[in-house]
N, C-alpha and C positions, 0 to 999 in steps of 0.2 A: 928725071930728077928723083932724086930720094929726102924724103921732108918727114922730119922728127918732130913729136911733144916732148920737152924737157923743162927738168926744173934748172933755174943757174946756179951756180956754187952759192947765192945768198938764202935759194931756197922757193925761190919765184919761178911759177911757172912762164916758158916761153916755148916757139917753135923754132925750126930752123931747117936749113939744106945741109946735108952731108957732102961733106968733101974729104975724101981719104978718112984720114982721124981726125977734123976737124970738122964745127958745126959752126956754122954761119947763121945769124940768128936774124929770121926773115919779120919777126912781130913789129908793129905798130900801134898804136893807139887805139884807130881807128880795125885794126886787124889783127889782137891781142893773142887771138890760140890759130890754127891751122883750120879750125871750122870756122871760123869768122872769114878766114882769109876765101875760103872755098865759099861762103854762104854770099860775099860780096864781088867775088869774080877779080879778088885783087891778087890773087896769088901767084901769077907768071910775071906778075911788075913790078913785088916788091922789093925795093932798094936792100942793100946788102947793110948786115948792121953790124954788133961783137962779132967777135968770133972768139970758141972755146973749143981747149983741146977735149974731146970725147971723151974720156978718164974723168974730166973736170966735174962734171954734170949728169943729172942722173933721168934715165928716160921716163916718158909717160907714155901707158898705151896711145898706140898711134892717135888717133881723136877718143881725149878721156872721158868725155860727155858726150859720147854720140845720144840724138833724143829717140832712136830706134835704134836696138840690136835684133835683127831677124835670122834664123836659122833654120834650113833647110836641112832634115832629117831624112836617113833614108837615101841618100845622092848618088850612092854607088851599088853596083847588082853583087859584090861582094860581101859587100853591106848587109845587105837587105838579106841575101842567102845564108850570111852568119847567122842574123837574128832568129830566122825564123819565120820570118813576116812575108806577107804578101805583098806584090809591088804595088802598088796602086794609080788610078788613071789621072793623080797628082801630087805635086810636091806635098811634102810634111814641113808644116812650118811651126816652129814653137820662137818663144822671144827669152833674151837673154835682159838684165837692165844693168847699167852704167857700173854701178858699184861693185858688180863682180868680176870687171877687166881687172888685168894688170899688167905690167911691162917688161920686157925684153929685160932679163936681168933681175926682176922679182924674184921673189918666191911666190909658191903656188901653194894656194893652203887647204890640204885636207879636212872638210869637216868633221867635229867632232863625232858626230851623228852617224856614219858610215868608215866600215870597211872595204867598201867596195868601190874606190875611186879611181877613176879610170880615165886615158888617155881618149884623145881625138884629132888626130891632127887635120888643118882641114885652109884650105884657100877662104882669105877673108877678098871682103872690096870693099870699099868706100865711095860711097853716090858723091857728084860731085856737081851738082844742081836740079831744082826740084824735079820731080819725077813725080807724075800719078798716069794713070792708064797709057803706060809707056805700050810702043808694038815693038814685039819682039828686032825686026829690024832696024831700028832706033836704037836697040837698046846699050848699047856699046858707047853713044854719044852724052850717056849718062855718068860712067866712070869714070870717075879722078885717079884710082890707081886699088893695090892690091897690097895687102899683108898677109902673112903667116897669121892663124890663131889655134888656140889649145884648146878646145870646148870638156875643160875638165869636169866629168860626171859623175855625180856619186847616183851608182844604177839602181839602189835600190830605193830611193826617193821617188828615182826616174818611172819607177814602174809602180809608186803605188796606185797610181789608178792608169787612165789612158793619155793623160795627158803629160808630155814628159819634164815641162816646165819647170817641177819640185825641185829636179836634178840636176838642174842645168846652169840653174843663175846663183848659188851660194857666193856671199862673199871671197876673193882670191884669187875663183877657180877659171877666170878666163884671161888666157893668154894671148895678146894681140900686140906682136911685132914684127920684127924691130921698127920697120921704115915703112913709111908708105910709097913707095913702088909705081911711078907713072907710068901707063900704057906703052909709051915711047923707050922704054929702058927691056923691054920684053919682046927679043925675038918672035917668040911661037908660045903660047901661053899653054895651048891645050897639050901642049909637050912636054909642059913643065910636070915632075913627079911628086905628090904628095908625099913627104917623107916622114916618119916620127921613130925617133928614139929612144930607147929608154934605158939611162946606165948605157948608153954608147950600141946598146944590143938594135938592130934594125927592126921594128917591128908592125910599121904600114908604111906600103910604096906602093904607088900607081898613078898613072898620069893624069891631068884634069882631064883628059880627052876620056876617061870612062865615065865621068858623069851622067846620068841620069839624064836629067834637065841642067840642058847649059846654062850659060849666065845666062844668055838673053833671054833665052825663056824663064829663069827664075825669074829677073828684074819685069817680064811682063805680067809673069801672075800675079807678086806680091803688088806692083806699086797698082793693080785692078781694085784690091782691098783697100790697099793702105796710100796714102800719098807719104812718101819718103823727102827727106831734104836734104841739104849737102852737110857730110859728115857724118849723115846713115851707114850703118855696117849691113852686111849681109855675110855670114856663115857659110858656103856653101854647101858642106858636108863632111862627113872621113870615110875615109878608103876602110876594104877589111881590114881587119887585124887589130879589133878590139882586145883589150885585155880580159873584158870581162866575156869574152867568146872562147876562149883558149885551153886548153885542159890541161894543165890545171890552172886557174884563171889568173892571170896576171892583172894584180891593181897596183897603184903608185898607193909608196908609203916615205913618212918623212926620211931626209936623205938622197933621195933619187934626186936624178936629174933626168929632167925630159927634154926633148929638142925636136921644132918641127922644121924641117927644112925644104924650100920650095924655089930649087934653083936658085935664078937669079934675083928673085925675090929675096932671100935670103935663109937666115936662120933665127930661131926663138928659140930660145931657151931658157929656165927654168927649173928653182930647185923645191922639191917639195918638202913643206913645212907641216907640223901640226896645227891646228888651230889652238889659239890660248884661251 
């Protein structure tokens, strides 16, 4: 299945199943957004309700209020050989918060504060019941499904000290679509290629299969710290081919269009704005 946050043409947020160009609108009362539905296990039985043609209605990142956005830095040996850095004997996790998502068809808003704003495209998931000291072989029974996201960075925030958090969560700059993506709609996942473009030009691809730390072992380290609930994101990473790694450095400035594409996962894409 593929399961959207939108608002309706009145302006009210709802959820719903993708079919073709139409959105079937799966909410309830008792099961208002797509994390509700996920936090109360009602989500494969809810009755079929409007339906709108997709044109109609306007998206919200996949879960708008996730109460954890975590992200794993560092995921790829490309990555990490871009940077500079040394690999280290664990994930890099930093947190993104709620107000800096946006949706499939937004705009992506550079802040005003930096030049140096830059692409990431990168395989999301969304937990899809609690999880705390998950084992790695378990951990796949935690997923509800998968999204594209854009971890748009302004890098020089990102490095004023060692922690990269500054850079990471500004308002606009994260991109988390279109659709969430159930496990059952995904052939071979680790096969699927990270892809981002910028202005249509190809500029990170590589398949989940170069990760680092697989999901499962992400979702065992993080939920050891943290206990996660359903409608948690996890970030897993971007592939090389940062902008800000490139000679001469490629940053998104307004105008551009960036798009992260992740097989059948889908596509995100986004156009960059200035901040007002």
């Amino acid at each position: 299945m593929r399961y959207v946050s939108f608002r309706r043409p009145d302006g009210t947020p709802s959820f719903g199943r993708i079919e073709g160009e139409t959105i079937v609108e799966l909410a309830t009362d008792a099961a208002p957004s797509l994390k509700a539905a996920l936090t109360d296990g009602s989500l494969s039985g809810l009755a079929d309700g409007a339906s709108y043609a997709a044109a109609d209605v306007v998206l919200l990142p996949v879960i708008p209020d996730p109460a954890k956005i975590l992200c794993v830095g560092l995921n790829y040996a490309e990555h990490v050989k871009e940077t500079g850095r040394e690999q280290k004997a664990h994930p890099a996790i930093f947190v993104r918060y709620a107000d800096s998502l946006i949706a499939d068809g937004q705009p992506m808003v550079k802040p005003a504060v930096t030049e140096r704003f830059d692409y990431e495209g990168e395989l999301a998931l969304v937990i899809g019941k609690p999880a705390h000291k998950v084992a790695a072989a378990d951990a796949w029974d935690y997923v509800a499904g998968y999204a594209a996201f854009n971890d748009g960075s302004a890098r020089d925030w990102q490095r004023h000290n060692i922690q990269f958090t500054p850079g990471k969560t500004f308002p606009g700059t994260g991109g988390f679509g279109p659709a969430l993506v159930t496990p059952d709609e995904i052939d071979d996942l680790a096969a699927l290629r990270v892809q981002t473009r910028l202005n249509g030009e190809l500029v990170q691809d590589q398949p989940v299969s170069d990760m680092i730390w697989d999901i499962p072992t992400v979702i065992e380290y993080v939920t050891a710290f943290t206990p996660l609930s359903p409608g948690d994101v996890i970030a897993t990473g971007t592939p090389g081919g940062v902008g800000d790694k490139r000679t001469p450095p490629l940053y998104m400035k307004a105008g551009d269009k960036v798009e992260v594409t992740i097989g059948t996962i889908g596509t995100l894409s986004n156009r960059i704005i200035d901040e007002q």
